[in-house]
mmCIF entry with sequence, helices, sheets and N, C-alpha, C, O atoms, coordinates in Angstrom:
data_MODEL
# 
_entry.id   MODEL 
# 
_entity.id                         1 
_entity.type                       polymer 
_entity.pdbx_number_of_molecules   1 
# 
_entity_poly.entity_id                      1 
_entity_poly.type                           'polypeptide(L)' 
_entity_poly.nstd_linkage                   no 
_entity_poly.nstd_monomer                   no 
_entity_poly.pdbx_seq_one_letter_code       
;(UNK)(UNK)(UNK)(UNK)(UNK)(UNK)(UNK)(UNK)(UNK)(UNK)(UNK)(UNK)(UNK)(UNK)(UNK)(UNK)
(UNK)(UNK)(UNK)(UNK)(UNK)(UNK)(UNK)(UNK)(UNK)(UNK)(UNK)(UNK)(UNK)(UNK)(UNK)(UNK)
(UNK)(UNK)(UNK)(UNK)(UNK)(UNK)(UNK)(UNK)(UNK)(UNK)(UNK)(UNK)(UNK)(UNK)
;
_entity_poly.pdbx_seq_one_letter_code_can   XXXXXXXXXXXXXXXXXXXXXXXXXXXXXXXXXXXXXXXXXXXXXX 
_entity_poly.pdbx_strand_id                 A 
# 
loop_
_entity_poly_seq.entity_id 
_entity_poly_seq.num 
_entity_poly_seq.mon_id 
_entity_poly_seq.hetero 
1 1  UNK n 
1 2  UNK n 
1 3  UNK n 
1 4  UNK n 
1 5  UNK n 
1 6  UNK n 
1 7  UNK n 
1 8  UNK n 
1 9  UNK n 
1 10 UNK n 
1 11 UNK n 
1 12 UNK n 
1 13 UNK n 
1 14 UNK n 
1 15 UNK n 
1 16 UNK n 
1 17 UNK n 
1 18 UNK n 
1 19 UNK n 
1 20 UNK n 
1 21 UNK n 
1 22 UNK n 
1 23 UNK n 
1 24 UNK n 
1 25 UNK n 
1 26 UNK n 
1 27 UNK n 
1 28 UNK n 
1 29 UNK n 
1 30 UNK n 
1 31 UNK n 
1 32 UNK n 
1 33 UNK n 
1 34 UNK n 
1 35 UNK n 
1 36 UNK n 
1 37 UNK n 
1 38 UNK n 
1 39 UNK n 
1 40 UNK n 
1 41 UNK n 
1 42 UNK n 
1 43 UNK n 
1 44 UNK n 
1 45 UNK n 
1 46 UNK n 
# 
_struct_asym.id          A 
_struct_asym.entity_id   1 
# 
loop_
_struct_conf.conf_type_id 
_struct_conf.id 
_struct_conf.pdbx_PDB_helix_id 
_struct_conf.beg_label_comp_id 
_struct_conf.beg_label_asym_id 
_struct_conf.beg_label_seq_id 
_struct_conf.pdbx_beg_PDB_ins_code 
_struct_conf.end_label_comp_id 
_struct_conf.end_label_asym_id 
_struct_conf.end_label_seq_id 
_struct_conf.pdbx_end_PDB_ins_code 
_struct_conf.beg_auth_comp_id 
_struct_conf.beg_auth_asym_id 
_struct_conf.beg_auth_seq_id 
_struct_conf.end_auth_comp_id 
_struct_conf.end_auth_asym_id 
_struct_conf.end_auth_seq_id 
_struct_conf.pdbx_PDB_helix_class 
_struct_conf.details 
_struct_conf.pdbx_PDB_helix_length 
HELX_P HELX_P1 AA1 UNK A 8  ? UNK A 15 ? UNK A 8  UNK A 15 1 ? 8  
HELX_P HELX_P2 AA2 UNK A 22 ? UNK A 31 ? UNK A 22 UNK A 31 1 ? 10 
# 
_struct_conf_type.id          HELX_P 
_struct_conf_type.criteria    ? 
_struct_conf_type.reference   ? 
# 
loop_
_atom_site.group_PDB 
_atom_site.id 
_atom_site.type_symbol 
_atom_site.label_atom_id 
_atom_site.label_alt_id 
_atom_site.label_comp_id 
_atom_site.label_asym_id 
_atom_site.label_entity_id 
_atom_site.label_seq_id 
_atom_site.pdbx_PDB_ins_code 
_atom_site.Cartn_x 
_atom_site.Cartn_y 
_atom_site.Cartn_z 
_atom_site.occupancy 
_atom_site.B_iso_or_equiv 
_atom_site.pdbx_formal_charge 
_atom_site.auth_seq_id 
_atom_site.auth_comp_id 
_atom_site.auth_asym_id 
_atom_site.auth_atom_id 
_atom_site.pdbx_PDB_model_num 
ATOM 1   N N  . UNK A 1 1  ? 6.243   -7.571  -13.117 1.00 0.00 ? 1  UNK A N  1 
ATOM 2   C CA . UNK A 1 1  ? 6.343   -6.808  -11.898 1.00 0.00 ? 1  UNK A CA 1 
ATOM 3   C C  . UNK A 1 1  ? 5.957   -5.354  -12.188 1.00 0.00 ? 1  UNK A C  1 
ATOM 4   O O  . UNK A 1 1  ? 6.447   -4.780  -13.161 1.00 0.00 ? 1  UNK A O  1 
ATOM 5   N N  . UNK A 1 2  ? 5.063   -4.724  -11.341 1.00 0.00 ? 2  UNK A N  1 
ATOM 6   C CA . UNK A 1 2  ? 4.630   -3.317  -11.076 1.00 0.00 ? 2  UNK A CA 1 
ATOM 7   C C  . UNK A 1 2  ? 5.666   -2.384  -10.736 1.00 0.00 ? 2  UNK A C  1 
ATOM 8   O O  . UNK A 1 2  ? 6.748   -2.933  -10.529 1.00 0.00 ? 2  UNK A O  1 
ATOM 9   N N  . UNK A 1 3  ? 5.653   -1.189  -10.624 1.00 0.00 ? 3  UNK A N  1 
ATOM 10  C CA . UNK A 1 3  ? 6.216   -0.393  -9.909  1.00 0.00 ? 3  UNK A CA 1 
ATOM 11  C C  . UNK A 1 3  ? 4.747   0.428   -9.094  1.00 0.00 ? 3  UNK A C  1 
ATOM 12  O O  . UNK A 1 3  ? 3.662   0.743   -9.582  1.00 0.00 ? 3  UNK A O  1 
ATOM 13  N N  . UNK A 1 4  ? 5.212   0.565   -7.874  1.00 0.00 ? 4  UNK A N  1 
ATOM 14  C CA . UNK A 1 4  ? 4.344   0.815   -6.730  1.00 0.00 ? 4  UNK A CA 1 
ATOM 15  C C  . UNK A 1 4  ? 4.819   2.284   -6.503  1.00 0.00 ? 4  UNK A C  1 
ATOM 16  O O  . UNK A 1 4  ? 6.024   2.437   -6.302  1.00 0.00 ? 4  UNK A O  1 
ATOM 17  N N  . UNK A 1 5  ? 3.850   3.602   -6.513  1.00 0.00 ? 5  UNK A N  1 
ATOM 18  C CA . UNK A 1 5  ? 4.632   4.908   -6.382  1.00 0.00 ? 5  UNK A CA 1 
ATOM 19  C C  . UNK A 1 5  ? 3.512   5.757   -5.063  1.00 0.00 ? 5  UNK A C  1 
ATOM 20  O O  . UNK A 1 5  ? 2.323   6.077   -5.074  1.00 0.00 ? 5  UNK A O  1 
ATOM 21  N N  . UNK A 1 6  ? 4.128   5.825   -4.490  1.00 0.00 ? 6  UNK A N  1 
ATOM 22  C CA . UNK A 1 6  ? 3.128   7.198   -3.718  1.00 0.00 ? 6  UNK A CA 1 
ATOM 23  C C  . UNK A 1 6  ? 3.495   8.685   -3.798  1.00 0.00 ? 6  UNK A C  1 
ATOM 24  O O  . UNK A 1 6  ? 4.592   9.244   -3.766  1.00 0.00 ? 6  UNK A O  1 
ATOM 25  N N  . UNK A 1 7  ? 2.144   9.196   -3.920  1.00 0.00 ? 7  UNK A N  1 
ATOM 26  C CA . UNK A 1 7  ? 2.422   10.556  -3.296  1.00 0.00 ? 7  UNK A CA 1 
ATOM 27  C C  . UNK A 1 7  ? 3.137   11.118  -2.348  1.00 0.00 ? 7  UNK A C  1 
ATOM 28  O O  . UNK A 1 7  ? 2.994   10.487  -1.301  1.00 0.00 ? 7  UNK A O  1 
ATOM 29  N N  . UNK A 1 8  ? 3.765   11.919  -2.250  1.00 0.00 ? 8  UNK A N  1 
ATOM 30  C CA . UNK A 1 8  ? 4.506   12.268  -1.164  1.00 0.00 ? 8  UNK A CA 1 
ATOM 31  C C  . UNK A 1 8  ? 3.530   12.938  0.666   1.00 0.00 ? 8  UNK A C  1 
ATOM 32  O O  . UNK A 1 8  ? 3.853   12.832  1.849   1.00 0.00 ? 8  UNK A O  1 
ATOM 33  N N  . UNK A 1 9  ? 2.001   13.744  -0.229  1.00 0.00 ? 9  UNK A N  1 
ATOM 34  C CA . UNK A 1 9  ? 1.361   13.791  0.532   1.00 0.00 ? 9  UNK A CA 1 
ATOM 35  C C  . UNK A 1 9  ? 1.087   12.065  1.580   1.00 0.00 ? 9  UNK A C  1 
ATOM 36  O O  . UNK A 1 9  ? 1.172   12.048  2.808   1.00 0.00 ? 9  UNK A O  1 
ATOM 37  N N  . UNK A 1 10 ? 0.873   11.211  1.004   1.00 0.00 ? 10 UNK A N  1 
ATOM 38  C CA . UNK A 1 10 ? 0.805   9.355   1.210   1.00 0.00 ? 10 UNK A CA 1 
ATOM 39  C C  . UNK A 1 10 ? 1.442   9.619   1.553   1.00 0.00 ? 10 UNK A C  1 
ATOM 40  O O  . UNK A 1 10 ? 1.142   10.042  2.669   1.00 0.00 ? 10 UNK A O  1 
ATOM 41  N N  . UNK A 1 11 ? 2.969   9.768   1.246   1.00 0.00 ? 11 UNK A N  1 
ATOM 42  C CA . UNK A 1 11 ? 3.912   9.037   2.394   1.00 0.00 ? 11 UNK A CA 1 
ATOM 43  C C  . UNK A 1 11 ? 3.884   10.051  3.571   1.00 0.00 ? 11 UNK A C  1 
ATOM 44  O O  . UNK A 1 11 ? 3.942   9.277   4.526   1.00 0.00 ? 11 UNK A O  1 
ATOM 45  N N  . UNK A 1 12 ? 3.841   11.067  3.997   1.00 0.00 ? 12 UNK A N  1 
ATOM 46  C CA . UNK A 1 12 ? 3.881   11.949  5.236   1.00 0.00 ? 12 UNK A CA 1 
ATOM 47  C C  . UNK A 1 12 ? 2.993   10.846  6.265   1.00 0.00 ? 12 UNK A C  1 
ATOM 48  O O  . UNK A 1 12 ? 3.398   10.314  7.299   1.00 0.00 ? 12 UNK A O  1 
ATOM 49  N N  . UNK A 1 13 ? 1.365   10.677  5.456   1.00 0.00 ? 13 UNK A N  1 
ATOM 50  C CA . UNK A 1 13 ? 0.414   10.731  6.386   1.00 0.00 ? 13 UNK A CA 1 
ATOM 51  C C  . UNK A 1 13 ? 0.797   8.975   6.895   1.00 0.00 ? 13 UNK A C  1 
ATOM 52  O O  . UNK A 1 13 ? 0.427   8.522   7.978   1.00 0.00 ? 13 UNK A O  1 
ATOM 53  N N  . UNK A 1 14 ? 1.489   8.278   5.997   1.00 0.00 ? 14 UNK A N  1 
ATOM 54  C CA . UNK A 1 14 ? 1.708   6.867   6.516   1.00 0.00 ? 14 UNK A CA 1 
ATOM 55  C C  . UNK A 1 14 ? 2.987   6.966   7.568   1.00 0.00 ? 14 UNK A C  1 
ATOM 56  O O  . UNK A 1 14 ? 3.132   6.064   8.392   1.00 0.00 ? 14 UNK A O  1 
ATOM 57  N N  . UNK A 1 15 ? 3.858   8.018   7.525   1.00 0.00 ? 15 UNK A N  1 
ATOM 58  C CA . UNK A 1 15 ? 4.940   7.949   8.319   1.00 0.00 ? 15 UNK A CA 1 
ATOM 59  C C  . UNK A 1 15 ? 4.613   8.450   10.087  1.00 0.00 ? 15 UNK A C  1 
ATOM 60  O O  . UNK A 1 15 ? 5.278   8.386   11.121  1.00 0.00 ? 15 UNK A O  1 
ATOM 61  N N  . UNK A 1 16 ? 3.176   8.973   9.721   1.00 0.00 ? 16 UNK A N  1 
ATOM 62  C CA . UNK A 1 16 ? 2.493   9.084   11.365  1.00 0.00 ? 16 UNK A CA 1 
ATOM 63  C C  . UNK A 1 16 ? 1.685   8.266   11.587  1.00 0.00 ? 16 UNK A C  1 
ATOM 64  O O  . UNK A 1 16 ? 0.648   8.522   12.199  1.00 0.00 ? 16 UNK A O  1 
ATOM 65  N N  . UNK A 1 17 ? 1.940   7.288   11.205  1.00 0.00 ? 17 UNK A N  1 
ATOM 66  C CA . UNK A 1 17 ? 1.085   5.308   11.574  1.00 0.00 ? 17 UNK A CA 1 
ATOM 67  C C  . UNK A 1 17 ? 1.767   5.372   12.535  1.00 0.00 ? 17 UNK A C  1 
ATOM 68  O O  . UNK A 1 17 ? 2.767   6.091   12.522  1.00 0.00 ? 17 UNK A O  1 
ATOM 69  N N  . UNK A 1 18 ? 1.332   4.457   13.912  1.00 0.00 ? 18 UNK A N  1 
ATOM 70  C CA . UNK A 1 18 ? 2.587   4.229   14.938  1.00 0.00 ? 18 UNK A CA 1 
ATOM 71  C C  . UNK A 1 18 ? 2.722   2.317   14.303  1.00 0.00 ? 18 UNK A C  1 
ATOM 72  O O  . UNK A 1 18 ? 2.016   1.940   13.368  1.00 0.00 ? 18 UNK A O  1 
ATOM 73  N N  . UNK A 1 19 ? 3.663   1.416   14.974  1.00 0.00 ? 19 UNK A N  1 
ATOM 74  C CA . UNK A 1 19 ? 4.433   0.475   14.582  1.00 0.00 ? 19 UNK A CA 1 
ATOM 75  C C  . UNK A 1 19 ? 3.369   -0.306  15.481  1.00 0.00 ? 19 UNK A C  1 
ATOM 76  O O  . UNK A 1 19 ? 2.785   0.354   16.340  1.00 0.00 ? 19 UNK A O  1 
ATOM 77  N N  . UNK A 1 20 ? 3.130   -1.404  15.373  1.00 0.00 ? 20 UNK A N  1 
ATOM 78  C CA . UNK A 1 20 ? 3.771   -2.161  14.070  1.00 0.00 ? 20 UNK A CA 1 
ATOM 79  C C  . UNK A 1 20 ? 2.733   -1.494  12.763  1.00 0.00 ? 20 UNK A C  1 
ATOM 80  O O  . UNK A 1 20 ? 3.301   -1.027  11.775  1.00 0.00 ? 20 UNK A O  1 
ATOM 81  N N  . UNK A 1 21 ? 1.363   -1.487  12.829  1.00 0.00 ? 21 UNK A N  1 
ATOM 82  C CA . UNK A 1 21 ? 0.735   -0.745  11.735  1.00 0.00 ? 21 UNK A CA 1 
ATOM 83  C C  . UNK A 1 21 ? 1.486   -0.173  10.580  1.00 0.00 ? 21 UNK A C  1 
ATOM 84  O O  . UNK A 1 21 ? 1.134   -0.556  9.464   1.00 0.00 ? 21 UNK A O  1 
ATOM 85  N N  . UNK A 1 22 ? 2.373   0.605   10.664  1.00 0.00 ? 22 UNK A N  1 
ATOM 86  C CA . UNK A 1 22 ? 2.522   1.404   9.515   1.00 0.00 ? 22 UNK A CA 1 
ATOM 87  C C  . UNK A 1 22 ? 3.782   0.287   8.981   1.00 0.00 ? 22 UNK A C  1 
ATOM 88  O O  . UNK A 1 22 ? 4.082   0.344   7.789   1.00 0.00 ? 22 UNK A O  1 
ATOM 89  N N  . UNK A 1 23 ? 4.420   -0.600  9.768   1.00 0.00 ? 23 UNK A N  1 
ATOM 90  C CA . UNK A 1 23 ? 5.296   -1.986  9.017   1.00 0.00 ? 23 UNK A CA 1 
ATOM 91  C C  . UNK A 1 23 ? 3.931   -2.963  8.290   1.00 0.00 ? 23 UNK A C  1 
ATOM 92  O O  . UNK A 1 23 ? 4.011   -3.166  7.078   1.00 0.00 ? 23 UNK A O  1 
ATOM 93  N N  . UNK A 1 24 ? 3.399   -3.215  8.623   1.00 0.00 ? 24 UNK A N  1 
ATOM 94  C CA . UNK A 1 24 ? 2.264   -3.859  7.903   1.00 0.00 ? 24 UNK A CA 1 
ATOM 95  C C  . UNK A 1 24 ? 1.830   -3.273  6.879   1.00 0.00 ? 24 UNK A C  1 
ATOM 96  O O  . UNK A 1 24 ? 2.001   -3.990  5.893   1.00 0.00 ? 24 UNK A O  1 
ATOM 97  N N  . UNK A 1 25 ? 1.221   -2.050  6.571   1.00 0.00 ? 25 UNK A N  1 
ATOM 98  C CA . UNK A 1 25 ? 0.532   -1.463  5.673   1.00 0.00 ? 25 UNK A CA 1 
ATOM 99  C C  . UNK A 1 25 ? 1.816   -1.176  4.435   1.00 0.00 ? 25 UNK A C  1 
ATOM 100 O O  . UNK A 1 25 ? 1.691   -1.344  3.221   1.00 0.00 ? 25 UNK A O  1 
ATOM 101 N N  . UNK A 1 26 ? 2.919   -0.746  5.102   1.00 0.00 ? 26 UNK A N  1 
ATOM 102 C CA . UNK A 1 26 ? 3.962   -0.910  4.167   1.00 0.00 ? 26 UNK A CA 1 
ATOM 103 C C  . UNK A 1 26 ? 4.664   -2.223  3.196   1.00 0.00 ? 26 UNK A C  1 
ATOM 104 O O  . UNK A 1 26 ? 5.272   -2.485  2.158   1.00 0.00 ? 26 UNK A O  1 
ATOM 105 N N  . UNK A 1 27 ? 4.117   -2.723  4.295   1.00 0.00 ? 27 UNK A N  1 
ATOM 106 C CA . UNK A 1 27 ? 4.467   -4.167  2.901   1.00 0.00 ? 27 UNK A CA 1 
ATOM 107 C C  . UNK A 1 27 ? 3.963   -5.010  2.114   1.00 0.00 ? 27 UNK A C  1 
ATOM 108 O O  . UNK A 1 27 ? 4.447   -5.793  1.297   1.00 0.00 ? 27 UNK A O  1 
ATOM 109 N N  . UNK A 1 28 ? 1.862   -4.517  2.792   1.00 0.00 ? 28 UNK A N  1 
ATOM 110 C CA . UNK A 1 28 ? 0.909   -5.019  2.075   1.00 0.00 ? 28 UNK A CA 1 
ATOM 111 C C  . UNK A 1 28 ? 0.978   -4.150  0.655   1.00 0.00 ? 28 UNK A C  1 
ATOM 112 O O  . UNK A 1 28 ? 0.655   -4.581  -0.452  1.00 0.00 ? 28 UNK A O  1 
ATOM 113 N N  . UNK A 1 29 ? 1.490   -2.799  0.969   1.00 0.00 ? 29 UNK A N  1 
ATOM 114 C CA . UNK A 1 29 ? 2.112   -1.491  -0.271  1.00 0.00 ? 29 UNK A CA 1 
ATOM 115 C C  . UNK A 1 29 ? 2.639   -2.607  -1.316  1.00 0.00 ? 29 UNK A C  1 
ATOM 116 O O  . UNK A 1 29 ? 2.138   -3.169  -2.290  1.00 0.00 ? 29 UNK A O  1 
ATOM 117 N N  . UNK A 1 30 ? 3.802   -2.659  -0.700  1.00 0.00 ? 30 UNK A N  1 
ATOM 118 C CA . UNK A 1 30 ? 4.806   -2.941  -1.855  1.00 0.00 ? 30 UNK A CA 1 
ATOM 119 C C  . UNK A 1 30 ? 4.474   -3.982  -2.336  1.00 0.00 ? 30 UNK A C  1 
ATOM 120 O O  . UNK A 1 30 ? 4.817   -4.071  -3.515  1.00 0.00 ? 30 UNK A O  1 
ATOM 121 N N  . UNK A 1 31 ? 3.743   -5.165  -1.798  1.00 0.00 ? 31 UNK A N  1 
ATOM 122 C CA . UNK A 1 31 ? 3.512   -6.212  -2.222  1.00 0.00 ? 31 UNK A CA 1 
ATOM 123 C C  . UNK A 1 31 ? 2.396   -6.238  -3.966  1.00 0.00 ? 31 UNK A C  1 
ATOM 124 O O  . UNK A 1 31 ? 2.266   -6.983  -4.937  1.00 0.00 ? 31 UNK A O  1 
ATOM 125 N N  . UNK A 1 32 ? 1.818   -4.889  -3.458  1.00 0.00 ? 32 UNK A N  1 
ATOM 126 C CA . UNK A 1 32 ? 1.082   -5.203  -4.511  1.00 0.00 ? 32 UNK A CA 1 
ATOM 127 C C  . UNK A 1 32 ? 1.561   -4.692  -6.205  1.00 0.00 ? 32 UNK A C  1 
ATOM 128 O O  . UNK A 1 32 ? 0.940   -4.599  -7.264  1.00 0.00 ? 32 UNK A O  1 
ATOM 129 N N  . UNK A 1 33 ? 3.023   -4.431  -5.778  1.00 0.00 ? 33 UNK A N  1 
ATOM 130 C CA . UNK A 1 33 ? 3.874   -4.501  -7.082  1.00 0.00 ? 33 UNK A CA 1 
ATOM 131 C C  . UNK A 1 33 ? 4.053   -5.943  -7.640  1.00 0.00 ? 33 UNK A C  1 
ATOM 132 O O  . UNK A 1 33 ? 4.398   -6.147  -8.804  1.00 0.00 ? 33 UNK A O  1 
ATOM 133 N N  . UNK A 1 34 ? 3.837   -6.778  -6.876  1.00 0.00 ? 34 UNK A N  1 
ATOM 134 C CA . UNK A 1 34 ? 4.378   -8.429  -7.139  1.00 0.00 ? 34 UNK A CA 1 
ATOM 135 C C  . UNK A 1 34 ? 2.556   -8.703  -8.094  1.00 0.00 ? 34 UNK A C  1 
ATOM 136 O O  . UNK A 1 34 ? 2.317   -8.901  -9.285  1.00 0.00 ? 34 UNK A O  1 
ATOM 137 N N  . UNK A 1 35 ? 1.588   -8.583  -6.838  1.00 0.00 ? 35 UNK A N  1 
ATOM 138 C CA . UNK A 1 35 ? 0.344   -9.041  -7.311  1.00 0.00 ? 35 UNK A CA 1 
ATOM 139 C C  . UNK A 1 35 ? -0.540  -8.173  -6.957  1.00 0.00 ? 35 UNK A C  1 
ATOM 140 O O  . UNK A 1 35 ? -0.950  -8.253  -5.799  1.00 0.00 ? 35 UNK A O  1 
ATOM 141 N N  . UNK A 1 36 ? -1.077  -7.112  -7.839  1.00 0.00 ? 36 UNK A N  1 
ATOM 142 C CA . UNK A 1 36 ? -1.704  -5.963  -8.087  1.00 0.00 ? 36 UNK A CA 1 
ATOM 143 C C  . UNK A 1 36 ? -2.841  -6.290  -8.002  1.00 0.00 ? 36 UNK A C  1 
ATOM 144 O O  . UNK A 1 36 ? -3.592  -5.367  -7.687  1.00 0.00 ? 36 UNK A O  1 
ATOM 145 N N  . UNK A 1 37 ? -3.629  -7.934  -8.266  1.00 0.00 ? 37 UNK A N  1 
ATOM 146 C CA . UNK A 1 37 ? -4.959  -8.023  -7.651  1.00 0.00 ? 37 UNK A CA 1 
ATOM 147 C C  . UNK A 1 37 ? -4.913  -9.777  -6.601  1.00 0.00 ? 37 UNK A C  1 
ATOM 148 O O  . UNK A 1 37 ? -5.063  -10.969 -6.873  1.00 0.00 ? 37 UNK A O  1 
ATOM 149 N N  . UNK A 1 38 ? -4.611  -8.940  -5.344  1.00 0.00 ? 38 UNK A N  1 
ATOM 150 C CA . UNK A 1 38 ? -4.442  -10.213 -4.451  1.00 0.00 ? 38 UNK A CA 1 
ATOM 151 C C  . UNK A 1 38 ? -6.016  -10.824 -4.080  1.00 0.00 ? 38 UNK A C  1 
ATOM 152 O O  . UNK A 1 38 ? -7.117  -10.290 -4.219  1.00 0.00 ? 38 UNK A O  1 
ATOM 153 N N  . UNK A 1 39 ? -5.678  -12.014 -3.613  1.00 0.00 ? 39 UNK A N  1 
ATOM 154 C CA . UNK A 1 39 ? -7.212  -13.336 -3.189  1.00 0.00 ? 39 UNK A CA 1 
ATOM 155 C C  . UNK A 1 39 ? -8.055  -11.919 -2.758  1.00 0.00 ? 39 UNK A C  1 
ATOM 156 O O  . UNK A 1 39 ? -7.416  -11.040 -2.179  1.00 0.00 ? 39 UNK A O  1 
ATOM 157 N N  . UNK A 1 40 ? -9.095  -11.770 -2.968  1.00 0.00 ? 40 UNK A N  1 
ATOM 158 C CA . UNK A 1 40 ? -10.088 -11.125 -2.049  1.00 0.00 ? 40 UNK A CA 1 
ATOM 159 C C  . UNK A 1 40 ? -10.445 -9.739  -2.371  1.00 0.00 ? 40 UNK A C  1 
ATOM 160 O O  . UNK A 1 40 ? -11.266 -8.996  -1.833  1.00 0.00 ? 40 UNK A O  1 
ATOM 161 N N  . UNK A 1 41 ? -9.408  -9.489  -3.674  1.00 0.00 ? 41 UNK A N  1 
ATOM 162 C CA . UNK A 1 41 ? -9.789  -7.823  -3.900  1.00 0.00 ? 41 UNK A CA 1 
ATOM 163 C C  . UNK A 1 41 ? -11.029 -7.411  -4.334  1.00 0.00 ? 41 UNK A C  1 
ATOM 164 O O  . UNK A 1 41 ? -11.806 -8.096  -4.999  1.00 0.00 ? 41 UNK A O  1 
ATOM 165 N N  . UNK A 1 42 ? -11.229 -6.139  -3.901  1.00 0.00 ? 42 UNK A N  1 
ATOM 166 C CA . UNK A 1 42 ? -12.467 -6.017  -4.510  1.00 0.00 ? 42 UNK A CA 1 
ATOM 167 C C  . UNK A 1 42 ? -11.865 -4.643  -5.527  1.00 0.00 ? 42 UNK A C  1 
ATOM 168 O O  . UNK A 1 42 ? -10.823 -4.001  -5.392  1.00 0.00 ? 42 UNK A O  1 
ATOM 169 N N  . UNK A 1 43 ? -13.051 -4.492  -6.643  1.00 0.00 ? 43 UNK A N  1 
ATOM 170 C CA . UNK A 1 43 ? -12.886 -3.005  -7.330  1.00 0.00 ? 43 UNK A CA 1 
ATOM 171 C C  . UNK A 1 43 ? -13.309 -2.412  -6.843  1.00 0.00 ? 43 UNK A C  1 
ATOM 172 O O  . UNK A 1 43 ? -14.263 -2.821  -6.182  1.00 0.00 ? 43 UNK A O  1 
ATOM 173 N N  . UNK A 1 44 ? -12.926 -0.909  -6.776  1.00 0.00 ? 44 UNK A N  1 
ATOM 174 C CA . UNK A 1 44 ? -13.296 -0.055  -6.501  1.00 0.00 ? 44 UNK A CA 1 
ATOM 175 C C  . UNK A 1 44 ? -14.115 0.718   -7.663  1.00 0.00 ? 44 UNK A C  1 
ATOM 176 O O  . UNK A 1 44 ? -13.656 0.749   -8.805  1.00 0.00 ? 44 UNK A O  1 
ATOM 177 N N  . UNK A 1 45 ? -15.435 1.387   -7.312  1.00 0.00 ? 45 UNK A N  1 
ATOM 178 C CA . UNK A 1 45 ? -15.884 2.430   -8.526  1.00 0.00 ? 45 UNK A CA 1 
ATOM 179 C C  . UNK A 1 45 ? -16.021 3.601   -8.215  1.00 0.00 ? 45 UNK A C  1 
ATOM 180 O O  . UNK A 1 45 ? -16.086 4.158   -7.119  1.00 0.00 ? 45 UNK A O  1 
ATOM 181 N N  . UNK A 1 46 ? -16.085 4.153   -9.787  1.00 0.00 ? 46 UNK A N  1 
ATOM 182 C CA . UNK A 1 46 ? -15.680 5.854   -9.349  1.00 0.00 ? 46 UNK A CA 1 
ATOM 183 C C  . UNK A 1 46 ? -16.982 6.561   -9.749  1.00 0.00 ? 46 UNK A C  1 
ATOM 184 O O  . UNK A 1 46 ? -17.096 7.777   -9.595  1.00 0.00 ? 46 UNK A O  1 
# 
């Protein structure tokens, strides 16, 4: 298991999601402490 951390800047700008949205995005969050690369991920490059 992961630990999942945000910025605090992150959390402001997710706490002005309106609902249900910002319940969704919050638990697709945390989820990815369980499985950090879920069906379908893609990488990102830098």
């Amino acid at each position: 298991m992961y630990k999942v951390r945000l910025e605090r800047k992150a959390q402001k700008k997710l706490s002005k999601i309106p609902e249900p949205y910002y319940s969704n995005i919050k638990t697709t969050i945390l989820d990815l402490g369980n499985n950090p690369r879920p069906k379908g991920y893609k990488k990102i490059k830098r």
